[in-house]
C-alpha positions in Angstrom: 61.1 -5.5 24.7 59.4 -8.1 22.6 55.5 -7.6 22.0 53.5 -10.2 23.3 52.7 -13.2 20.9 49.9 -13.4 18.1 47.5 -16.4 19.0 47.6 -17.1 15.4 51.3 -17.1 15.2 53.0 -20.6 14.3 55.6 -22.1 16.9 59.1 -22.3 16.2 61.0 -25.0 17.6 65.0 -24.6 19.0 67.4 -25.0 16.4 69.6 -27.6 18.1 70.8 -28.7 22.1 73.2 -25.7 22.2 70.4 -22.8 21.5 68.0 -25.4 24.5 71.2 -24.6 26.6 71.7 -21.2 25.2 68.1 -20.4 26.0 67.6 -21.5 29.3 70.9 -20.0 31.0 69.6 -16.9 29.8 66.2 -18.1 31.3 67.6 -18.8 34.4 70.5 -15.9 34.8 67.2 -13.7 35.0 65.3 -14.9 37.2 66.0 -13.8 41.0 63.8 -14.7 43.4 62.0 -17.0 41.1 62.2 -18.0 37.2 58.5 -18.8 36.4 57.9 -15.2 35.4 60.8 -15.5 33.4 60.3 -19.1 31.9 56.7 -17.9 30.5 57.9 -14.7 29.0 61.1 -16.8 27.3 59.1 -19.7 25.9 55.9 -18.3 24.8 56.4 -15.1 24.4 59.8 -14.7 22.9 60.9 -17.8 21.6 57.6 -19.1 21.2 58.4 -22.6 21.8 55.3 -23.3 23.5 51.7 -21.7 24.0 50.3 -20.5 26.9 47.8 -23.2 27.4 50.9 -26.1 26.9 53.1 -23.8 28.9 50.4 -23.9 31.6 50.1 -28.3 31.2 53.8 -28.5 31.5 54.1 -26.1 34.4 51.4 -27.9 36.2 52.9 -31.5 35.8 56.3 -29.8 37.0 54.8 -28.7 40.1 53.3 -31.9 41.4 56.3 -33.5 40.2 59.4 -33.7 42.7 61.9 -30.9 42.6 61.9 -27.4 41.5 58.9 -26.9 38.8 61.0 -24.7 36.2 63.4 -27.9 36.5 60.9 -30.0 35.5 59.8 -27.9 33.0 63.1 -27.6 31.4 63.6 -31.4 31.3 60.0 -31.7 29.6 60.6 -28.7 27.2 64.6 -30.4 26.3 62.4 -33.6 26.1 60.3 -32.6 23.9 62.3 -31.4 20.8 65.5 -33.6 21.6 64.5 -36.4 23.4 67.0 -37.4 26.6 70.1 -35.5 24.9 67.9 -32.4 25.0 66.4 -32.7 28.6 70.3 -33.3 29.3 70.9 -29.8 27.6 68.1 -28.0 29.0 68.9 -28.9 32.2 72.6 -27.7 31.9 71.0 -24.4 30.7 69.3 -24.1 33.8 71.7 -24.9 36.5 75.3 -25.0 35.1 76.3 -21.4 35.0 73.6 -19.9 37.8 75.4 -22.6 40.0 78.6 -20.9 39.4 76.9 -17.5 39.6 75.7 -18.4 42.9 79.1 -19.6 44.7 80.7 -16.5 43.5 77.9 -14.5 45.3 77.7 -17.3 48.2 81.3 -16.0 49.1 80.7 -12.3 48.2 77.6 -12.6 51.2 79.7 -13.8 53.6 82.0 -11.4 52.9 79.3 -8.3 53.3 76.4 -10.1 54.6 76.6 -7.5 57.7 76.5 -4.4 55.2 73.0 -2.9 55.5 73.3 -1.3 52.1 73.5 -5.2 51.5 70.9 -6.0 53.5 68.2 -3.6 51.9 69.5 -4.4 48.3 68.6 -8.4 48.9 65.0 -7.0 50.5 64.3 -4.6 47.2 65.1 -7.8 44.9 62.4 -9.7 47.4 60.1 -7.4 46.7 60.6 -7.4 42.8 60.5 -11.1 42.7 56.7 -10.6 44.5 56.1 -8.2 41.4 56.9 -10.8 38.7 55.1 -13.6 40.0 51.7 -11.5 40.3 52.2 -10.2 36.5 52.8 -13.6 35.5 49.2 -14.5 37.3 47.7 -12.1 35.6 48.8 -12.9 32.3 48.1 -16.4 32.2 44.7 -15.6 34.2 43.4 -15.9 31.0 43.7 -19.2 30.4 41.7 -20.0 33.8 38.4 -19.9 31.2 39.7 -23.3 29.6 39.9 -24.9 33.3 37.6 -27.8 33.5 36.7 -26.9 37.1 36.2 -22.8 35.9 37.3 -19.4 36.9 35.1 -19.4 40.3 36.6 -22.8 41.4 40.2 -22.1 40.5 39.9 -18.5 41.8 38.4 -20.3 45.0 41.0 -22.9 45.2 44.1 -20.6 44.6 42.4 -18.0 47.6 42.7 -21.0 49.7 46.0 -22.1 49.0 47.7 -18.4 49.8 45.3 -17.7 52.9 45.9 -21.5 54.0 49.6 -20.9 53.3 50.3 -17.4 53.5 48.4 -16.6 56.3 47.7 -19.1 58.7 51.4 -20.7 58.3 50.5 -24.4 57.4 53.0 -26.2 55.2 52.9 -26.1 51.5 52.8 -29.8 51.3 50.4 -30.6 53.6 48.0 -28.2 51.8 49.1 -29.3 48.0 48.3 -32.9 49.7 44.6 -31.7 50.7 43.6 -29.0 48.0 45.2 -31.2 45.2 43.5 -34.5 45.3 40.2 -32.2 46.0 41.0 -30.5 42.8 42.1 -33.4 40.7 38.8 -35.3 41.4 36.6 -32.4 40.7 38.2 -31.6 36.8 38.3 -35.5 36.3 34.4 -35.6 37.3 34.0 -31.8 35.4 35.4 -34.2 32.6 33.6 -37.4 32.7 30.2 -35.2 32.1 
C-alpha cells in the first residue's frame, strides 16, 4: 500500500505515452463499479501526477463535460504532458483492454447470469463500489475549505443533489441543469468580491 502523499512533495510527471497508457489500464482494470476512487488514489497519491486540488479542477470540468468524467479526465491528464498524442494514449489506457475485459465477462453473464452465487457476487461488488466512492469523499473533503462558495454551501448543495437524486428519483440531468448554474453563479459572485 502506498502512504498517502506529502503536501510538500514535488510532482513527477509520466515518463513517456506508454507509461500514460500503462498507467491508466491499470487505473481502469481496478475500478468496478466506478474508477474515480481509483483515478485519485493513482494520480495523486501514487504517481503523483497531480494534486488534490488540480485533481479536483480536472474532475470537475470532466463532469460537466459530455461523456464519462474519468474519460475526460484521462484526455486532460494525456493532454497535459503529451499534448493530442498523449490524450490519444491515455484514452487507450482507459478503454482498450477493460473493453476487452468486459466482452469476455459480457459472454461469461449470459452464460451464468441465472446462477445466484452469480447474482450475490455482482450485488457484494455493488456494495464495495458504494464504499470507494464515500472514502474518496472524505478524502478530498478537505479541499471543500478552498471552495469559493465554502464548506456549508457545498455541503448544502451536495445534500441536495443525493436527496433530490437519490431519494426523490428525479434525473441527474435535470438536477445538474438546476443546482449547477445556481452554484456556478454563486462562486463567480463569491469571486468578484
Amino acid at each position: 500500500m502506498v502512504s498517502a502523499p506529502d503536501e510538500d512533495e514535488p510532482l513527477r510527471e509520466p515518463r513517456s505515452c506508454g507509461h500514460l497508457f500503462i498507467v491508466f489500464t491499470r487505473l481502469a482494470l481496478q475500478g468496478f463499479g466506478g474508477v474515480l476512487p481509483v483515478a485519485q488514489h493513482e494520480l495523486v497519491e501514487r504517481e503523483r501526477w497531480l494534486t488534490r486540488d488540480e485533481f479536483l479542477e480536472m474532475l470537475s470540468v470532466g463532469q460537466v463535460l459530455p461523456g464519462p468524467n474519468v474519460v475526460n479526465l484521462s484526455l486532460m491528464v494525456g493532454d497535459r504532458y503529451f499534448g493530442v498524442r498523449g490524450a490519444a494514449f491515455a484514452l487507450a489506457g482507459m478503454l482498450v483492454v477493460p473493453l476487452i475485459v468486459m466482452l469476455g465477462l459480457a459472454v461469461l453473464y449470459g452464460r451464468f447470469a441465472d446462477n445466484p452465487t452469480i447474482a450475490g457476487a455482482l450485488r457484494g461488488m455493488g456494495a464495495v463500489s458504494a464504499g470507494l466512492v464515500l472514502a474518496t469523499a472524505w478524502k478530498l473533503a478537505s479541499s471543500l475549505r478552498k471552495n469559493p462558495l465554502g464548506v456549508p454551501l457545498s455541503l448544502g448543495f451536495g445534500t441536495a443533489t443525493v436527496v433530490l437524486v437519490a431519494g426523490l428519483r428525479w434525473p441527474l440531468a435535470g438536477v445538474i441543469a438546476v443546482l449547477g448554474p445556481l452554484a456556478i453563479a454563486l462562486a463567480w459572485s463569491r469571486l468578484r468580491r
